[in-house]
C-alpha positions in Angstrom: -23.6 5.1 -8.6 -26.0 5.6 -5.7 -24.4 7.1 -2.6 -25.1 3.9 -0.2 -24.0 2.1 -3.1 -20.7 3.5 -3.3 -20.5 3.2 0.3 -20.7 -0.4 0.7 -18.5 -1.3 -2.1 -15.3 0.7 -1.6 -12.7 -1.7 -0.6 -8.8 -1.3 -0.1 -7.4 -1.6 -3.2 -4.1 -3.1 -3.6 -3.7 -4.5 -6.9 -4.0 -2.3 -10.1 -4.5 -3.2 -13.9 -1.8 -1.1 -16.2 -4.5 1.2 -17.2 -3.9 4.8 -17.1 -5.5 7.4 -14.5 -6.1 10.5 -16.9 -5.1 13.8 -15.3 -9.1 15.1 -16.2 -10.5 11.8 -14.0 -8.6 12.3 -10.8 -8.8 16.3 -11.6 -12.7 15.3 -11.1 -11.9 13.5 -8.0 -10.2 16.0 -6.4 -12.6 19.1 -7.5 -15.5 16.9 -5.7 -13.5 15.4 -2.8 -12.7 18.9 -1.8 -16.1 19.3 -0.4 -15.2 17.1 2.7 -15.7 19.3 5.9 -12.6 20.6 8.0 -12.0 22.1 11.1 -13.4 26.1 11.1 -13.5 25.7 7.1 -10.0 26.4 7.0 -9.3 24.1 4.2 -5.9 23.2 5.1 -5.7 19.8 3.3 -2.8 19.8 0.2 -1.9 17.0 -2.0 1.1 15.9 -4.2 0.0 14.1 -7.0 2.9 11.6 -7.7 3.1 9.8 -11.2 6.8 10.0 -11.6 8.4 6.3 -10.8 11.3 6.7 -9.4 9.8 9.2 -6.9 7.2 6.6 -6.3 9.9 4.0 -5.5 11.9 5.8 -3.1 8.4 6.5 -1.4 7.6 2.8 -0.9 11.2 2.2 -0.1 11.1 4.8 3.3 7.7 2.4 4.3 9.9 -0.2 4.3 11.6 0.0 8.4 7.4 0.4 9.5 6.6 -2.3 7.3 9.1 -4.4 8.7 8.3 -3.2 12.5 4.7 -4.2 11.4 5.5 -7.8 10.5 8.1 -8.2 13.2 5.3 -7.7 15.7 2.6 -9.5 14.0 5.2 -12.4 13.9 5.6 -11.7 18.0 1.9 -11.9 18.6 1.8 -8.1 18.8 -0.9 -5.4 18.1 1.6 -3.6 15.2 2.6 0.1 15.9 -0.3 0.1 19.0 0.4 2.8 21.5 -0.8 1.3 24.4 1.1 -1.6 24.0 5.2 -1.1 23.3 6.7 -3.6 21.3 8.9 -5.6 22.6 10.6 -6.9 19.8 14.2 -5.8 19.7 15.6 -3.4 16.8 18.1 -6.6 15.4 15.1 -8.6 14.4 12.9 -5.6 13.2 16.0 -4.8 10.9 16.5 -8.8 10.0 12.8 -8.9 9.0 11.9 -9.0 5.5 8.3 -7.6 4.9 6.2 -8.8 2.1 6.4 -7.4 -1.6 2.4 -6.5 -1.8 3.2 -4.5 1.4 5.2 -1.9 -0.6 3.7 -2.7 -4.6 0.7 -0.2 -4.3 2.5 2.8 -4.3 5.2 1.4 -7.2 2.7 0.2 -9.3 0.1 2.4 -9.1 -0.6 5.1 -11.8 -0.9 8.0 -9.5 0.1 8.2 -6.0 -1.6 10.9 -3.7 0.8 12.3 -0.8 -1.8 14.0 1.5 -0.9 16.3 3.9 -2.7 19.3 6.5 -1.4 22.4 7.6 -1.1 21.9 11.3 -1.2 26.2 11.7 -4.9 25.6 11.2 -6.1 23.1 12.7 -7.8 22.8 15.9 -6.3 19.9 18.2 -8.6 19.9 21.3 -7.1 16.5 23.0 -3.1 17.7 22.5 -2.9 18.2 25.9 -4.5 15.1 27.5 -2.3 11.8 27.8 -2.7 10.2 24.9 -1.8 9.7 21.6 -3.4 13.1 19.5 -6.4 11.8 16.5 -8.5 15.2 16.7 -6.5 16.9 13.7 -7.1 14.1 11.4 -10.7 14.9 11.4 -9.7 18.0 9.0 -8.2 15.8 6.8 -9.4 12.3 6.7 -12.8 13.5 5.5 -10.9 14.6 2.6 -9.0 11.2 1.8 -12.6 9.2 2.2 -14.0 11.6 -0.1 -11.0 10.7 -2.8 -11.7 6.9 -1.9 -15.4 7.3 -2.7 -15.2 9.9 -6.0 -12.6 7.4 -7.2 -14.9 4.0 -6.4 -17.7 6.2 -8.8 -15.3 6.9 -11.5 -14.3 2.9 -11.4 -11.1 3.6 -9.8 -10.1 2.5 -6.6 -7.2 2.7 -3.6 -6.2 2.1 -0.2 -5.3 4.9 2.8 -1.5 4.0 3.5 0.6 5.6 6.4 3.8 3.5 6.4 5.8 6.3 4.9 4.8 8.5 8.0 7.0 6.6 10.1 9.9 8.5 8.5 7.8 12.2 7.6 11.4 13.8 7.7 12.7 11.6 5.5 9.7 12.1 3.7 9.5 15.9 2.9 12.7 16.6 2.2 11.7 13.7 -0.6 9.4 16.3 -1.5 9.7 19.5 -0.5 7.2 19.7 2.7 7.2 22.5 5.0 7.9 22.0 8.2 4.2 23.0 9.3 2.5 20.4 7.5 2.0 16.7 8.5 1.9 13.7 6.3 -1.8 12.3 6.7 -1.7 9.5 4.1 -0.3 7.7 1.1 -3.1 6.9 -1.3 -2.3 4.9 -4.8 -5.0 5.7 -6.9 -5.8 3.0 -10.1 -8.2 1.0 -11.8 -8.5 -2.5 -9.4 -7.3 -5.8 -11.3 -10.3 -7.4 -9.3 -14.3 -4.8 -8.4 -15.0 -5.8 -5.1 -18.6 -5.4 -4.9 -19.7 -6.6 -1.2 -17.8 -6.0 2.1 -18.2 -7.8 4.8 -18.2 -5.5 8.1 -19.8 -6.1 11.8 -23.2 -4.8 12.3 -24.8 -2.1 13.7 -25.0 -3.4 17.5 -21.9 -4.7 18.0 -20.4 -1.7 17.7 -23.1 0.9 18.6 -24.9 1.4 22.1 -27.5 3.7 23.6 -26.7 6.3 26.2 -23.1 5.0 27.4 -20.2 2.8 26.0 -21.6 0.1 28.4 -25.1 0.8 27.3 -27.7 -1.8 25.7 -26.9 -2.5 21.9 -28.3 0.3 19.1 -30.4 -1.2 16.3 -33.5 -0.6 15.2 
């Protein structure tokens, strides 16, 4: 596919048909995601490939108290998990909430399951000390996960970026053996999509886009 192509077609996939991921497709994936830039070169991205199902299932089921924080809040009027805004729903109805079965289903149905972490001894985070929630070490790693999302869309694959089972990382390497030095960027399900989304529907250029300063005049052409 061409690039832009590719671009404007890769959805969040959810739903997967039973076919099979081959280990020499997503091996291709990987060898040309890896090209995705990171901080000083320093490569510190790792993955688990999951295929195993009962590893798979006690994955989705440590989602489960942030999926049910998520729908708690959304049910409150709430901005889920936002950090400049605390919940305040109380624990008792987080814990009574029952979140919805497609919430959890990608990473039990899936074929493969991709548990990607970085090595936080080299990366670079230039905003941990200001006041505010760090995002600067996810630029050596997300480039990565886009780059899986994007080889996988060519091959006729597809997936979605989940982060639900981060919520409880502890819980989550000992699952799997983590060290303590690396953190859990994303939970991707990898498979070929029961439904090819082929056009995306995203705000244009100048709504999002100024010239000069955030409060500047629209960018466009």
């Amino acid at each position: 596919m061409e690039l832009y192509d590719v671009m404007r077609s890769t959805p969040a996939v959810r739903e997967f048909a039973d076919d099979p991921l081959p280990d020499e497709v997503l091996a291709r994936i990987l060898d040309n995601a890896r090209f995705a830039p990171t901080g000083g070169n320093r490569q510190g991205v790792r993955v688990i490939v999951l295929r195993d199902a009962q590893t798979r299932s006690t994955l989705a089921d440590l989602g489960l108290p942030a999926a049910r924080r998520y729908i708690a809040q959304l049910a409150h009027g709430e901005s889920p998990w936002n950090p400049l805004q605390p919940s305040g729903v109380d624990a008792s109805t987080i814990e009574a909430t029952e979140p919805p079965a497609q919430m959890s289903a990608p990473i039990r149905e899936a074929p493969v399951v991709l548990v990607i972490l970085v090595d936080l001894a080299v990366v670079a985070a230039t905003d941990q000390d200001l006041d505010r929630v760090g995002v600067v070490p996810g630029a050596s790693v997300y480039p990565f996960v886009w780059n899986v999302l994007l080889a996988a869309r060519n091959e006729g694959y597809g997936g979605v970026l989940t982060t639900m089972a981060v919520a409880e990382e502890p819980r989550v390497k000992e699952l799997l053996g983590v060290p303590d030095s690396y953190a859990i960027a994303a939970v991707v399900p990898l498979g070929r999509p029961v439904r090819q989304v082929t056009k995306l529907r995203r705000r244009p250029v100048p709504e999002f886009a100024t010239r000069e300063r955030f409060d500047g005049a629209p960018f466009g052409p």
